[in-house]
KOLKEFI-297022 format. One record per residue: residue in one letter; y, x, z of N, C-alpha, C, O in turn. Coordinates in pm, whole numbers, plus 32768, in hexadecimal, padded with zeros to 4 digits. Last residue first. Layout:
AYXZYXZYXZYXZ...
This chain:
X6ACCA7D5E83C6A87A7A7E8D76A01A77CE8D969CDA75BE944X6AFEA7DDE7496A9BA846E7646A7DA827E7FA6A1CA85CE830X6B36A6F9E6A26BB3A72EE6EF6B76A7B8E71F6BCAA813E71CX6A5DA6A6E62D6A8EA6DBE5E46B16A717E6356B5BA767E5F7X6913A6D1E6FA69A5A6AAE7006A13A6DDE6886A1EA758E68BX67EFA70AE5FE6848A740E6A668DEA6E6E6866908A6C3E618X66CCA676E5F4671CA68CE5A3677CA6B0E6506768A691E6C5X65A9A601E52F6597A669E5986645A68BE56F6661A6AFE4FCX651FA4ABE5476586A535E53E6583A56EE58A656DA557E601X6419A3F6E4CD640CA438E51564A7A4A5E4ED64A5A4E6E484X6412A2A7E4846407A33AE44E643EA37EE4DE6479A348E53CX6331A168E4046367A1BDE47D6379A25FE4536320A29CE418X635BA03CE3716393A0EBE34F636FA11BE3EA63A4A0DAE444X62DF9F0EE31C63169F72E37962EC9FFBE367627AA025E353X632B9E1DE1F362E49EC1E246630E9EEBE2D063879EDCE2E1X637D9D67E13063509D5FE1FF63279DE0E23563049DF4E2AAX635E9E0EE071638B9D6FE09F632B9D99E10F62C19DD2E12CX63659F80E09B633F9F09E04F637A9E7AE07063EF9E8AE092X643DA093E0486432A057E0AB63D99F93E06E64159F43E027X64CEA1DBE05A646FA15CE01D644AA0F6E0756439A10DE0ECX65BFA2A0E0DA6525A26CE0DB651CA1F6E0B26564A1A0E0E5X6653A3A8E16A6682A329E11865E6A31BE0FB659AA37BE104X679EA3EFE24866D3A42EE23466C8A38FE1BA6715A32FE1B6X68CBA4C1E2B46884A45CE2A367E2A47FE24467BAA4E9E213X6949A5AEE2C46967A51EE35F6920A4C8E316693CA457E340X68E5A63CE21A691BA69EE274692DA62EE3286925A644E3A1X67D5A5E0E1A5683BA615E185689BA635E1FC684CA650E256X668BA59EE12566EAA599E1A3676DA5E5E1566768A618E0E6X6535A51AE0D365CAA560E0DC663FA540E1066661A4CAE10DX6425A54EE1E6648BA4E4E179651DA565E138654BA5CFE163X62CFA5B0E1D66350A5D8E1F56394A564E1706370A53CE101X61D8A504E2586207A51BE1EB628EA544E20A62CAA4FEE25CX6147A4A9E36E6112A481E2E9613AA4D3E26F60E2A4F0E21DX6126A4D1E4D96172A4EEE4516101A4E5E3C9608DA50FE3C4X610CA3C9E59C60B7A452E542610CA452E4C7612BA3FDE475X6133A2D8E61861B8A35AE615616DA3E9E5F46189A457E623X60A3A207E6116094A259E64F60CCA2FEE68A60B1A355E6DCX60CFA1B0E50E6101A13DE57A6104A1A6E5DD6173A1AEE611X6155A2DEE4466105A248E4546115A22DE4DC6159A276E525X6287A378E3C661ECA362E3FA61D9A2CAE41E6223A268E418X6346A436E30D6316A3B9E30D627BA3BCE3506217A3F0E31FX6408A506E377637CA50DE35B639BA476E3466404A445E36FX6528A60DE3646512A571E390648AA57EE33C647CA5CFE2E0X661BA711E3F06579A6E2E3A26570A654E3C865A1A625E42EX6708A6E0E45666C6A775E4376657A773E3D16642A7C2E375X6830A66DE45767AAA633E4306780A6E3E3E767ACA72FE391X6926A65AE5446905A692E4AE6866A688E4A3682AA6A9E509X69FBA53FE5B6696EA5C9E5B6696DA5DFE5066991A5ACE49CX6AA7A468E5706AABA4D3E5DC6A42A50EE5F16A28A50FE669X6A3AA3D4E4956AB8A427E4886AD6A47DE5176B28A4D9E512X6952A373E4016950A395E48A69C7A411E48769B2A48AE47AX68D1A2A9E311694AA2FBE30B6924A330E3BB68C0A2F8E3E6X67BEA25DE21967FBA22CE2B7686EA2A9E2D7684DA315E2A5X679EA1B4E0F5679EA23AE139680CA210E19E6873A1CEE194X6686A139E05C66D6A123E0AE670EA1A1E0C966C5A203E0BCX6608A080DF3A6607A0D4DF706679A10ADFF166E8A0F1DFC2X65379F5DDF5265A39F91DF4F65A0A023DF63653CA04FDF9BX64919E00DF3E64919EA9DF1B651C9ECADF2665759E78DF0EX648D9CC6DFDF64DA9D1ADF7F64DD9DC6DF6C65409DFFDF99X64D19C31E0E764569C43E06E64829C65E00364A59C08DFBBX65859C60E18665B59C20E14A65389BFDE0C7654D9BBBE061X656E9D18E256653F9CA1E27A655C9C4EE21865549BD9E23DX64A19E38E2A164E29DF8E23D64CD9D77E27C646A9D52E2BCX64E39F1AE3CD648A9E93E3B864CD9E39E337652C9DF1E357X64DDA03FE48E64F89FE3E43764BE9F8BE41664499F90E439X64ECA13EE58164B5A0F9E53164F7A077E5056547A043E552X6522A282E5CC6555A233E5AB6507A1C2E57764C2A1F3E51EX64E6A35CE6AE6491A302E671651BA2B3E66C656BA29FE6C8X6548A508E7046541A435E6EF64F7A3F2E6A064BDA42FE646X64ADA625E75664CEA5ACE6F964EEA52CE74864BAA4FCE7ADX6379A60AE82463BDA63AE7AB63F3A5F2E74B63BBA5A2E6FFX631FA575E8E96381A5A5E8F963EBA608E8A5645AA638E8BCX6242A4F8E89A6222A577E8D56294A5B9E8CF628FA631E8B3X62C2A3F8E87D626FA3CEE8DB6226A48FE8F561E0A4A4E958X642FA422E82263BDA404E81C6360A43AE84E6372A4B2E862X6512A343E8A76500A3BBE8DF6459A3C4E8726411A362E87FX65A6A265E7CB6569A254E83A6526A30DE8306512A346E7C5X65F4A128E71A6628A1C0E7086609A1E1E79F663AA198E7F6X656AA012E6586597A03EE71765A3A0DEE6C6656FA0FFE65CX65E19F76E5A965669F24E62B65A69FB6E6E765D29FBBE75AX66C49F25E4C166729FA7E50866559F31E58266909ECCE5A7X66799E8CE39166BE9E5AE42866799EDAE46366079EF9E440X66DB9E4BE23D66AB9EB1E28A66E19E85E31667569E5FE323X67809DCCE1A466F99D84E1A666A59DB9E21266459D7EE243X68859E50E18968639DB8E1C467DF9DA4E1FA67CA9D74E269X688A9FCCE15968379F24E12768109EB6E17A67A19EACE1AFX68C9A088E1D268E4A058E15E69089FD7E12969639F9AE0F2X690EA0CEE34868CAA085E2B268E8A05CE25D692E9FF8E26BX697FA176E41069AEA12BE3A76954A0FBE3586979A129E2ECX69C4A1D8E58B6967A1F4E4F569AFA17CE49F6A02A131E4D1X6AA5A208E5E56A2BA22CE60E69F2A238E5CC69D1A2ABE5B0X6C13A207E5876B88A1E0E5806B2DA222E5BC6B55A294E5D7X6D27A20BE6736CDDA243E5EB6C36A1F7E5F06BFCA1C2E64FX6EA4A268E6C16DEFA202E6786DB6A22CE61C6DD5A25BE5AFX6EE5A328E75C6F07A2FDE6F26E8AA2B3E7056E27A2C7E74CX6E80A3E5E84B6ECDA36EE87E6EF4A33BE7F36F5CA301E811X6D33A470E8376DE5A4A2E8286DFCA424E8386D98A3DCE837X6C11A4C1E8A96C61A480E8536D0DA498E8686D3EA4E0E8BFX6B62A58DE9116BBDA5C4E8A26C0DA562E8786C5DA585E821X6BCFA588EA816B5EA578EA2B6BBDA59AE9A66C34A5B8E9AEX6B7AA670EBB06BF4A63BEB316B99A607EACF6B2BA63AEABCX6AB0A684ECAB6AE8A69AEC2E6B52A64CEBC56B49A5D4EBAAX6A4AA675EDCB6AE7A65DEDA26B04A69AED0D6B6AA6DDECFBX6921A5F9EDCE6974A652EDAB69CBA637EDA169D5A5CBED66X68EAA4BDEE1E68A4A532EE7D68D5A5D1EE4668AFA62CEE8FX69CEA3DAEE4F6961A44BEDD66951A49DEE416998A4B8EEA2X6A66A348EEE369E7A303EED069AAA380EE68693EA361EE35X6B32A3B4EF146AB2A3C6EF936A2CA379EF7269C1A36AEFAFX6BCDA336EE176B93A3F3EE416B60A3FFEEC66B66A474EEEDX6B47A23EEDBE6BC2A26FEE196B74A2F2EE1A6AFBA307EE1DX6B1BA161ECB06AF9A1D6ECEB6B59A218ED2F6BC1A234ECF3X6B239FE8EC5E6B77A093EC8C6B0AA0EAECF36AC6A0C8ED54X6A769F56EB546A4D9F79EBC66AB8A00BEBE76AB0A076EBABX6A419E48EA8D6A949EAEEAC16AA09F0BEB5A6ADD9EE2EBBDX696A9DF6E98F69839DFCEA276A059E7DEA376A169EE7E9FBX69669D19E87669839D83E8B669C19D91E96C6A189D54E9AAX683E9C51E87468D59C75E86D68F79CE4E8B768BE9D0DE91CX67389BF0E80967659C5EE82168229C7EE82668659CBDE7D4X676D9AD0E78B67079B0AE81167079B5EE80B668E9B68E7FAX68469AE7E6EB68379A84E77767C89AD0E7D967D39AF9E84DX67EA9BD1E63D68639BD5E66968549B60E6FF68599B8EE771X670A9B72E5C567029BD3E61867909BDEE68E67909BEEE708X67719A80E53E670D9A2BE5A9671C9ACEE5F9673B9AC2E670X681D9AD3E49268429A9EE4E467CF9A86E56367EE9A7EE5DAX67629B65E41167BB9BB5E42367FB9B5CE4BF68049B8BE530X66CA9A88E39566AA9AE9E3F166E79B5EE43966AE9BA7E48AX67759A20E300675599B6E36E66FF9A21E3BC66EF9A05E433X679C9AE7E21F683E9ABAE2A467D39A47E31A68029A2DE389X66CC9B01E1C8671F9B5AE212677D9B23E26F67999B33E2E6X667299DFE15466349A3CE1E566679AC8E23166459AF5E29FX673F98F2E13E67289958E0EC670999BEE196674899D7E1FDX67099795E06066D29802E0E1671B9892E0D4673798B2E061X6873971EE03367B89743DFFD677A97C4E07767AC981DE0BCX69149699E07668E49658E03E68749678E01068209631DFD9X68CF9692E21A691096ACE1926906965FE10768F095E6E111X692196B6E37D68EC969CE2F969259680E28A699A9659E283X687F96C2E4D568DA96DEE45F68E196B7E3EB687C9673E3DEX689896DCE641686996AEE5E768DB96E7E553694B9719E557X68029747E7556896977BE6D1681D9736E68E67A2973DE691X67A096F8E88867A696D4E7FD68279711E7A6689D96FFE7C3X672F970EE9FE67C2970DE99067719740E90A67189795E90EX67419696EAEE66ED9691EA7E67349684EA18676A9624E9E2X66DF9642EC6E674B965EEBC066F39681EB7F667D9692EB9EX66949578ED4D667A95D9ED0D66F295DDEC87673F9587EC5BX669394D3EEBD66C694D5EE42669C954EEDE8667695A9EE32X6537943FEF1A65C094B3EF296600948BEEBD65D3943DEE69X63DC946CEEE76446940AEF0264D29481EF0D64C994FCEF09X62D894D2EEA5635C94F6EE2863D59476EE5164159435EDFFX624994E0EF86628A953AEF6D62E79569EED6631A95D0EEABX61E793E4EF5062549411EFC6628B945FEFBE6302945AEFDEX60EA9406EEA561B49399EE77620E93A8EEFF627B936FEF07X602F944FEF49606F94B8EEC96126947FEEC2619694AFEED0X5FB69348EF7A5FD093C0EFFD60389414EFC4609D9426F008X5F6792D9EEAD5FF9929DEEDD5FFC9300EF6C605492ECEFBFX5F1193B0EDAF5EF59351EE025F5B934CEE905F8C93AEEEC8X5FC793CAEC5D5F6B93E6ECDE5F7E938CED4A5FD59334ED52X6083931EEBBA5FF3935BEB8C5F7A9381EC315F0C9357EC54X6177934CEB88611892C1EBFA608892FDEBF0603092EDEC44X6228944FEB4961CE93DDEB1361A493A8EBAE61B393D8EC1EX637094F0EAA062FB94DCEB1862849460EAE062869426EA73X63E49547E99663FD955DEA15639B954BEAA5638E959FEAFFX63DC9565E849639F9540E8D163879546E9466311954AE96AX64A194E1E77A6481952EE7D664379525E848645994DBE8A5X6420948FE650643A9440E6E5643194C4E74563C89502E756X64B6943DE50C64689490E56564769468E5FE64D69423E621X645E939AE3DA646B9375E461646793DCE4C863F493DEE4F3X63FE934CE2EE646093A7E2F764A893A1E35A652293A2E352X629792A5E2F1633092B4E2F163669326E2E063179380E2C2X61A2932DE22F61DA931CE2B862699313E29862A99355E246X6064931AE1DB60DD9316E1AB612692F2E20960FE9292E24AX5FA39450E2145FA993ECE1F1605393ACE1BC60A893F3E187X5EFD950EE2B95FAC94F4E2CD5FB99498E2C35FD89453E324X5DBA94ACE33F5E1894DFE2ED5E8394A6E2F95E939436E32AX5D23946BE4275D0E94EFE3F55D67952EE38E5D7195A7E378X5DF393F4E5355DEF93F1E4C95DA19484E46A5DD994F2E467X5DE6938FE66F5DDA9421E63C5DA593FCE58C5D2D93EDE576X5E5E92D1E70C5DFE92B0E6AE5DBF9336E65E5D619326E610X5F2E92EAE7B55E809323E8095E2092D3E78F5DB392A1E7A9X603692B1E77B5FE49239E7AB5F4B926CE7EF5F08922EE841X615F9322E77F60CC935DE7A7606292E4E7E8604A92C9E85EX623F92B7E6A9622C92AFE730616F9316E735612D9338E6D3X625B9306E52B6244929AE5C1622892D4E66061E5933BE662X62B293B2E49862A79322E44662AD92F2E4E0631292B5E503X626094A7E569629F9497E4FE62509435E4D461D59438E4D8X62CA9530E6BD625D9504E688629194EDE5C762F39530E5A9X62EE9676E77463139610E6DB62C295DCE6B162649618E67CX63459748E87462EA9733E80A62FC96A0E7D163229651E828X641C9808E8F163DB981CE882637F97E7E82A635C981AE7C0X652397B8E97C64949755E978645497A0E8EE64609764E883X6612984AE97C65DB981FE9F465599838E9FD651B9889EA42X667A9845E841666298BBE8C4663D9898E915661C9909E939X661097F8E752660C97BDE7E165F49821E81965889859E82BX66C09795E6286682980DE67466AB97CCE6E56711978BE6FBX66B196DCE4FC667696FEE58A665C978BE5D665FE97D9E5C4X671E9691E3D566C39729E41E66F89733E4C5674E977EE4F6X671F95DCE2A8674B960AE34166E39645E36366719641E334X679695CBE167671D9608E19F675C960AE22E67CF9637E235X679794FFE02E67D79512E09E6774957CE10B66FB9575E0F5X673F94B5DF3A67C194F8DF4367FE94C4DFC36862947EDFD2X66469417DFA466BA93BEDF5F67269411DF72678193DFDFB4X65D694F5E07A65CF949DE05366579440E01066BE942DE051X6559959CE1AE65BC95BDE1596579951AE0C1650694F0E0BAX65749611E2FF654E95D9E29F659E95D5E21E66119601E219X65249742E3D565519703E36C64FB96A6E30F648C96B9E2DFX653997FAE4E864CC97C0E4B4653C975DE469659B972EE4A7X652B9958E587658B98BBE53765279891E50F64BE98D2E507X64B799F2E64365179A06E62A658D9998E5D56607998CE5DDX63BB99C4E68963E59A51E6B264659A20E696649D9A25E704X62F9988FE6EF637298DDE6B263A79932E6C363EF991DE724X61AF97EEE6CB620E9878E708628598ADE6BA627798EDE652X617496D8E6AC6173973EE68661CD978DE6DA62289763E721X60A795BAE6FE60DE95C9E6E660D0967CE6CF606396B5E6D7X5FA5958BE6375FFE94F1E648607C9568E67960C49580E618X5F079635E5FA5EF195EEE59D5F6B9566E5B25F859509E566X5EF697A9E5ED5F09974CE62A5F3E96D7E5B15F7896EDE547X5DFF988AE5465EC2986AE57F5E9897E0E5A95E2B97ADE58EX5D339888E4AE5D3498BAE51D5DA798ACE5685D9F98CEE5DEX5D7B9898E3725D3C987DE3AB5D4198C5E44A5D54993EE44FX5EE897E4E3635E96985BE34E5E1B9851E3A75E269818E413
């Protein structure tokens, strides 16, 4: 693309080849950036062109001047999931690539660590937080929103594919939900139903909506 980088590239999340009913998908949690067909020779190519099915992670270079190469002596890691199939398919390799570099954290809360001694509403059975419909759909972040009205939920299609979605939130009751822009300005009221809000959604879009909603236990 014009203006992107020409030898090597930036990886948010997987990077895939695919070819002769077969496809592998690279994700480098460590080393985010990938050269592809070859090594980084400093020929800066104006076009792609025709390139192996080769990816190289790229971990360090010789490149700078020998004052610089001291400071990448030591031991280092550099960890790789690798995977693969018989045909691409961008939900599950993005599903997966979020899942590695975002894994779930677990973190205990001791009662001197809240600054109120409140009870919270969940009950000791299991239960969900939120639910999504649709595979294709990954929530980005559920977060206080920025004038304090409401939550920000936001979303990201990853499967390139239209859909319509409806997100479940079984412990609150959903009062009003907006669909707004990057900026958390309300745009458009969505429809809702008593634990869940439902919305359109394009190939690759990001959704951000806005709830206005109370504890369904009433805490």
């Amino acid at each position: 693309m014009p203006g992107a980088g020409r030898e090597w590239f930036t990886v948010q999340h997987w990077v895939s080849v695919e070819g002769r009913g077969i496809s592998a998908t690279l994700v480098p949690v460590d080393a985010p950036l990938v050269t592809l067909g070859d090594i980084a020779r400093g020929t800066w190519p104006a076009e792609f062109g025709q390139r192996k099915g080769t990816v190289f992670s790229y971990v360090m270079n010789n490149y700078t001047p020998e004052g610089y190469l001291a400071g990448q002596g030591g031991e280092f890691t550099f960890r790789h999931v690798l995977t693969s199939g018989e045909k691409f398919d961008s939900t599950a390799r993005s599903r997966l690539g979020w899942e590695v570099m975002s894994p779930l954290e677990v973190n205990e809360i001791r009662p001197n660590d809240k600054p109120v001694a409140v009870r919270g509403p969940l009950d000791a059975i299991q239960k969900s937080f939120l639910q999504v419909d649709q595979s294709n759909i990954v929530l980005l972040t559920w977060k206080l929103a920025e004038d304090e009205e409401g939550t920000i939920l936001r979303f990201i299609e990853v499967g390139g594919k239209s859909a319509t979605v409806t997100v479940t939130l079984p412990g609150i009751n959903i009062e009003r939900a907006w669909l707004c822009n990057a900026v958390e300005d309300n745009q458009r009221p969505l429809s809702t139903a008593k634990h869940s809000v439902s919305f359109a959604v394009r190939p690759f879009e990001i959704i951000t909506i806005r709830l206005s909603a109370s504890s369904a236990s009433g805490v």
